[in-house]
C-alpha positions as CSV (number, residue, x, y, z in Angstrom):
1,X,46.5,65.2,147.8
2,X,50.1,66.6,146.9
3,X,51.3,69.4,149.6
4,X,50.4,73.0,148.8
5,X,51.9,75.7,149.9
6,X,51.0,79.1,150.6
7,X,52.6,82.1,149.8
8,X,52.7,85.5,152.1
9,X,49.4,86.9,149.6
10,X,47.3,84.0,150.0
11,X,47.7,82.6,147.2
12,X,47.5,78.3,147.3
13,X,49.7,77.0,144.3
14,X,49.4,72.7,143.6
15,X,51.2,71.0,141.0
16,X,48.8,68.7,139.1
17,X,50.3,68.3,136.1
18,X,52.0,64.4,137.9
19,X,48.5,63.9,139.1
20,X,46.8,64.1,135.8
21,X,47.5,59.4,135.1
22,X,45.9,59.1,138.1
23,X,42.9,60.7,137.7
24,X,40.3,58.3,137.5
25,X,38.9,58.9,133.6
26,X,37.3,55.5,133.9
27,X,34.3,56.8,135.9
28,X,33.3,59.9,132.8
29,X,33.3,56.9,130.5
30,X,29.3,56.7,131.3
31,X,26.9,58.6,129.9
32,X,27.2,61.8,131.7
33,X,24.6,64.5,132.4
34,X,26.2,68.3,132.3
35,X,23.9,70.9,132.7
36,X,24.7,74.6,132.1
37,X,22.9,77.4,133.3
38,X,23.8,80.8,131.4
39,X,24.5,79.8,127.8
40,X,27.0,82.3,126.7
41,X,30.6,82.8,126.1
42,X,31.8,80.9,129.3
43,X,29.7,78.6,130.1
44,X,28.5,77.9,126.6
45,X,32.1,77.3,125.3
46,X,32.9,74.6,128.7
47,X,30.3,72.8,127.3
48,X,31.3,72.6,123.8
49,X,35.0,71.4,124.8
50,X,33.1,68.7,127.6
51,X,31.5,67.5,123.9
52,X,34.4,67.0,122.3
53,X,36.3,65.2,125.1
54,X,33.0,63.0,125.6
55,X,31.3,62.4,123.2
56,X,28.6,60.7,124.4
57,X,28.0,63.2,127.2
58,X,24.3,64.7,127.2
59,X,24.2,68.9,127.4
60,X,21.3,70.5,129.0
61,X,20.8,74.1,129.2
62,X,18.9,76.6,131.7
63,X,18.7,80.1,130.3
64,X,15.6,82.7,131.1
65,X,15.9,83.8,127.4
66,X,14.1,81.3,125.5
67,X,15.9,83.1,121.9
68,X,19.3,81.9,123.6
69,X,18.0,78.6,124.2
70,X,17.0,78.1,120.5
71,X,19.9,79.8,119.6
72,X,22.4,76.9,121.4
73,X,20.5,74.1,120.7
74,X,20.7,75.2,116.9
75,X,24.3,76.1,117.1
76,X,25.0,72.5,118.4
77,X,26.2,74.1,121.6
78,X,23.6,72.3,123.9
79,X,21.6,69.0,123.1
80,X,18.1,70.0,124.7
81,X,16.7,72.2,126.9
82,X,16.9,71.2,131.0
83,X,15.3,72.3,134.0
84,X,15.8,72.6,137.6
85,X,13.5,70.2,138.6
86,X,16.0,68.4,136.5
87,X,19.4,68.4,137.9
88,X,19.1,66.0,140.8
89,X,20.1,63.8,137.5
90,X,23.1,66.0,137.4
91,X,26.7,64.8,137.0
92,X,27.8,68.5,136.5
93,X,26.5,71.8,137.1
94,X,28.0,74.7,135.2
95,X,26.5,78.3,137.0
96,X,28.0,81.0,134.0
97,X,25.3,83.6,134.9
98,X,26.2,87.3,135.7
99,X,27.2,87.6,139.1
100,X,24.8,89.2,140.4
101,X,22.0,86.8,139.4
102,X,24.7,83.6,140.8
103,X,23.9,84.9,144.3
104,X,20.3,84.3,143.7
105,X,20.7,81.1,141.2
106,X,23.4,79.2,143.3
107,X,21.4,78.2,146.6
108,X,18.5,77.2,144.3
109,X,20.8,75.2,142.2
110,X,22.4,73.8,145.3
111,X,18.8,73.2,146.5
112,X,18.2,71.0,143.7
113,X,21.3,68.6,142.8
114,X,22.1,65.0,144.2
115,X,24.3,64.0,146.6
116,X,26.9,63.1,143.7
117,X,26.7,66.4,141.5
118,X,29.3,68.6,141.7
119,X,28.5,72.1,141.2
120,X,30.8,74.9,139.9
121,X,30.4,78.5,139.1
122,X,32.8,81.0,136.8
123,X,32.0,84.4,137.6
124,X,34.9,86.8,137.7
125,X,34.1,87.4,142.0
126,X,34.7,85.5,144.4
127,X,34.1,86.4,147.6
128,X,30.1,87.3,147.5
129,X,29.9,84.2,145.9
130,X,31.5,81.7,148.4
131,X,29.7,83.6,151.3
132,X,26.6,83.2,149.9
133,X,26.5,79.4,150.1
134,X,28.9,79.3,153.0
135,X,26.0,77.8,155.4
136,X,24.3,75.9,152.2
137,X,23.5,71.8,153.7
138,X,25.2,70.9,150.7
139,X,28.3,73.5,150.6
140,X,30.4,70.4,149.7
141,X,28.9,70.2,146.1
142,X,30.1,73.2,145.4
143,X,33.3,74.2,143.8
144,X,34.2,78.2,143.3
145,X,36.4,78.7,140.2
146,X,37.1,81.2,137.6
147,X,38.6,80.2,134.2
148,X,40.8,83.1,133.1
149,X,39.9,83.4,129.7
150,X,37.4,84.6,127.5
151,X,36.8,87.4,124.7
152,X,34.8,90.4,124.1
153,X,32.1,88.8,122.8
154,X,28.9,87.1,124.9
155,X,25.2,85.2,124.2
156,X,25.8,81.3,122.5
157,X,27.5,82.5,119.5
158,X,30.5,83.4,121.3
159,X,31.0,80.0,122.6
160,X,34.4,78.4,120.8
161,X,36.3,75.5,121.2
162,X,39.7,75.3,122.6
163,X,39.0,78.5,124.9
164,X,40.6,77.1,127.9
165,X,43.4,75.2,126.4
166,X,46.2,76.1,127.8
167,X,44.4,78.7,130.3
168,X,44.6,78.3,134.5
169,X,41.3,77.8,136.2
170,X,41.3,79.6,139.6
171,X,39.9,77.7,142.5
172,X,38.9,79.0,145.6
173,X,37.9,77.1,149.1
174,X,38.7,73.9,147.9
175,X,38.9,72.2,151.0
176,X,35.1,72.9,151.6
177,X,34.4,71.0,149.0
178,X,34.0,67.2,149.2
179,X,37.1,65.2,148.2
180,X,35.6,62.5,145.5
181,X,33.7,65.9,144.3
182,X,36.9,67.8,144.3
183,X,38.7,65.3,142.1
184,X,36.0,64.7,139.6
185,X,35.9,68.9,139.2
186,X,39.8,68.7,138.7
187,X,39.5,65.4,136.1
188,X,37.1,67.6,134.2
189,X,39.2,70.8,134.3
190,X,42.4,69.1,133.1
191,X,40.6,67.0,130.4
192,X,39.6,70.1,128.5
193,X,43.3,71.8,128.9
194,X,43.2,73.9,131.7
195,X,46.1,74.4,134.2
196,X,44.9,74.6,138.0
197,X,45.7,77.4,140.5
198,X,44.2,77.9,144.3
199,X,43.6,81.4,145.8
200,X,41.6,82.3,148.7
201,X,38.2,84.2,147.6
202,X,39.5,87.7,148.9
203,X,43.0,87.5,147.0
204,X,41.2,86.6,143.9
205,X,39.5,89.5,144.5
206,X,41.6,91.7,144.6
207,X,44.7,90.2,142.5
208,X,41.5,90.0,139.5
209,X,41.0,93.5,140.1
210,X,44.4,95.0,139.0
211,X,44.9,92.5,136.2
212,X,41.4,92.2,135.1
213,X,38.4,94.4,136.2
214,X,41.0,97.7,135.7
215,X,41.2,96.6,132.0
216,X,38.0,96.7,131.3
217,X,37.4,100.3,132.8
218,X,40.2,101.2,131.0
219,X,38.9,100.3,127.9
220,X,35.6,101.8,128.6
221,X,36.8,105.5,129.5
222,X,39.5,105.1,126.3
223,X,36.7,104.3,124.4
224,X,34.5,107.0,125.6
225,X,37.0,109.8,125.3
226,X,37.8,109.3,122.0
227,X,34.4,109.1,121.0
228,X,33.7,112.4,122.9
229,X,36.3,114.0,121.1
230,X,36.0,112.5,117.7
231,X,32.8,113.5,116.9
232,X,32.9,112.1,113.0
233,X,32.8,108.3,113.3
234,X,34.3,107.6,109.5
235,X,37.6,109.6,111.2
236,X,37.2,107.3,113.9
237,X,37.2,104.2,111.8
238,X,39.8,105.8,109.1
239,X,42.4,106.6,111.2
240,X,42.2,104.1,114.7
241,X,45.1,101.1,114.0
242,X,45.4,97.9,115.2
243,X,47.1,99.9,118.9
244,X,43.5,101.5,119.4
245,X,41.6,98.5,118.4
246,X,43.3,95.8,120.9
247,X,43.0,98.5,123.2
248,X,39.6,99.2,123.1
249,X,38.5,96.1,122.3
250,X,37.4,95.3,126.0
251,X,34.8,98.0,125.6
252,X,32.9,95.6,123.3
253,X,32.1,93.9,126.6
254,X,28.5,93.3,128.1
255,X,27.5,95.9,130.5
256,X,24.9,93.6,131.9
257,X,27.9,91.5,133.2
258,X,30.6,93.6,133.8
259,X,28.3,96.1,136.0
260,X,27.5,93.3,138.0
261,X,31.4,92.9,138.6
262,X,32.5,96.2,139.6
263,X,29.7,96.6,141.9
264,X,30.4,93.2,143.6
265,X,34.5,93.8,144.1
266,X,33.7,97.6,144.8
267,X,36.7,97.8,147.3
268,X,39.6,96.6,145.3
269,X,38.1,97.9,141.8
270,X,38.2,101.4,144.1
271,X,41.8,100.4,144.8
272,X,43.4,99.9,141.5
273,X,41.9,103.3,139.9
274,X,43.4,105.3,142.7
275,X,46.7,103.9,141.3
276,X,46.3,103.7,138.2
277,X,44.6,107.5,138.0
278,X,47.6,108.7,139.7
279,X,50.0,106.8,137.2
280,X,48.3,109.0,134.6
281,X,48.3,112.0,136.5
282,X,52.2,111.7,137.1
283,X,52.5,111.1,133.2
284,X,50.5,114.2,132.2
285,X,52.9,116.0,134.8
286,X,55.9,114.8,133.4
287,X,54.7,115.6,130.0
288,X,54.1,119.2,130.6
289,X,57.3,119.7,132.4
290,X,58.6,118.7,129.1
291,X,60.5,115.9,131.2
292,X,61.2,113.4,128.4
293,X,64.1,111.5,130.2
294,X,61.7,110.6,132.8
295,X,59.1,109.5,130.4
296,X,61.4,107.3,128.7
297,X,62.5,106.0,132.2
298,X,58.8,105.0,132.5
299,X,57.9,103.4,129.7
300,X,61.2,101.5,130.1
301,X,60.8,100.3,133.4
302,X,56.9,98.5,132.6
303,X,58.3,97.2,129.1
304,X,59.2,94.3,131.7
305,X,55.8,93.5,131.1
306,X,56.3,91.3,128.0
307,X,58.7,89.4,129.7
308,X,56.0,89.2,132.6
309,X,53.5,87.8,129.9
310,X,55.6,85.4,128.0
311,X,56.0,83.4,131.4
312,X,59.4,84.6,132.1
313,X,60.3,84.9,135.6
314,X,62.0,88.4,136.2
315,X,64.6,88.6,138.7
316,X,64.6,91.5,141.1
C-alpha cells in the first residue's frame, strides 16, 4: 500500500489515482454476484453503475418492501430478487438501509457471507456502525464507507447512473479490513468513478455533521418557517425563485432516514446548531443595530465559499 498520512483532525488521505493500472480488473471479469440490500437512491444507483461497468454481473436485491422489489426489478435496477440465505454466493454486499436498521441488518449480513465476500455499508454515520461489528468473527469482510453524493429523492426510482462519478467515497477503519478484500472494495469504487478518502469513524462524524447533517436541518426549519408564515400555498409557489428552491430542496428528504441520522450523530449534530444558531442570532443583532457595514463584512468574508467549492485551495 502507498504511505498515508495523517493529518492533526484524523483525517487519513491516500493517493490512488497511480494505483488504479494495477488494480487487478482481471479477477471481476467472472460472472460476479452483487447483492444489495435497501433498493433506493444509494444503493440502488451503485448497482446500476456496477451494471454498466460489468455487464455480465448478476444483481440481487433484499428489501422488506415487496412494492420496492417489483418496482427495481421492473426499472431494470436489479435482475431478481435474493435472499440472505443467499449471500454466502456473494462477491459483494451493498448494506444502503437507514441507519438505524444497518445496526440490526449488518451482523446478520456478516453472519451470512463467505470467506471471499466483501461487505460494505453507505449510511451517512459512522461510528455506531463500525462499533457494532467491531467484535464480528468476520470483521474483516467488512468495509465502512460513505459515498458523498446523492439527491433529494429516495425508493428505486431515484437510482441514476453516473451518481458517483467524479464523487469521493469515504472510508473508515480500513485497516480492519482484510487486504485482498480491501483492494477488491477499492477496484470496485474506482471502476464506477469515485475518488477515495480515509477518515477515522468519529471525524466522519463530526466533519459530516457541519457539512452535511446541518444542511439538511437547515432546510427543514427554512422550509417550515415559510410555510408557517405563508399560509396560501399558490403565494408560496408564485413567488419562491430558483434561491428558495435549491435551498429548500433538502427538505424533500426522507424522514424515515434522515431521523435515523440525527439521532445516531446526536453529539456533533448538537454541536453544529449551537454555532450555527448563534451565527443567526449575531446576524439578526447586527441587523437591528442597523449595522450594515458589518453585515456586508459577513457575507464577504464566507463568499470564500465558492472558491472552497470549486476545489480551490484558499491561502490563509
Amino acid at each position: 500500500m502507498t504511505k498515508r498520512e495523517r493529518s492533526k483532525d484524523g483525517i487519513w488521505t491516500r493517493a490512488i489515482a497511480n494505483r488504479r493500472s494495477n488494480f487487478k480488473i482481471l479477477e471481476f471479469k467472472k460472472i460476479m454476484k452483487v447483492y444489495v440490500i435497501g433498493i433506493g437512491l444509494i444503493g440502488g444507483s451503485m448497482v446500476l453503475d456496477i451494471k454498466g461497468r460489468y455487464p455480465d454481473a448478476t444483481i440481487l436485491g433484499i428489501d422488506n418492501n415487496e412494492k420496492h422489489l417489483q418496482e427495481a426489478i421492473n426499472l431494470g435496477v436489479i435482475d431478481e430478487a435474493g435472499s440472505f440465505e443467499d449471500l454466502q454466493k456473494a462477491d459483494f454486499v451493498i448494506v444502503s438501509v437507514p441507519v438505524d436498521v444497518a445496526l440490526t441488518v449488518l451482523p446478520k449480513v456478516l453472519d451470512a457471507v463467505g470467506d471471499k465476500t466483501i461487505v460494505f455499508e453507505v449510511g451517512s454515520t459512522k461510528k455506531p456502525i463500525c462499533d457494532v461489528v467491531a467484535n464480528h468473527p468476520k470483521r474483516r469482510n467488512f468495509i465502512a464507507t460513505h459515498p458523498i453524493a446523492g439527491t433529494e429523492f429516495s425508493g428505486p426510482s431515484a437510482a441514476i447512473r453516473g451518481l458517483f462519478q467524479g464523487k469521493t467515497n469515504i472510508i473508515c477503519e480500513v485497516e480492519k479490513t482484510a487486504f485482498k478484500l480491501q483492494e477488491k472494495a477499492l477496484n470496485l469504487f474506482t471502476s464506477i468513478g469515485m475518488r477515495i478518502r480515509y477518515m477515522d469513524p468519529i471525524s466522519h462524524d463530526k466533519h459530516i455533521a457541519y457539512v452535511s447533517h446541518l444542511s439538511h436541518i437547515s432546510s427543514f426549519m427554512l422550509g417550515k418557517t415559510v410555510m408557517i408564515k405563508e399560509k396560501d400555498e399558490q403565494d408560496i409557489f408564485d413567488m419562491a425563485g430558483s434561491g428558495f428552491e435549491s435551498t429548500v430542496r433538502l427538505a424533500k428528504s426522507s424522514p424515515a432516514m434522515w431521523t435515523p441520522i440525527f439521532k445516531q450523530n446526536k453529539e456533533y449534530v448538537l454541536e453544529t446548531l449551537e454555532g450555527y444558531i448563534a451565527n443567526l442570532t449575531q446576524f439578526r443583532d447586527l441587523l437591528a443595530d442597523d449595522n450594515y457595514n458589518a453585515i456586508f463584512e459577513e457575507m464577504e468574508s464566507v463568499n470564500k465559499i465558492r472558491e472552497i467549492l470549486n476545489g480551490i485551495t484558499i491561502k490563509k
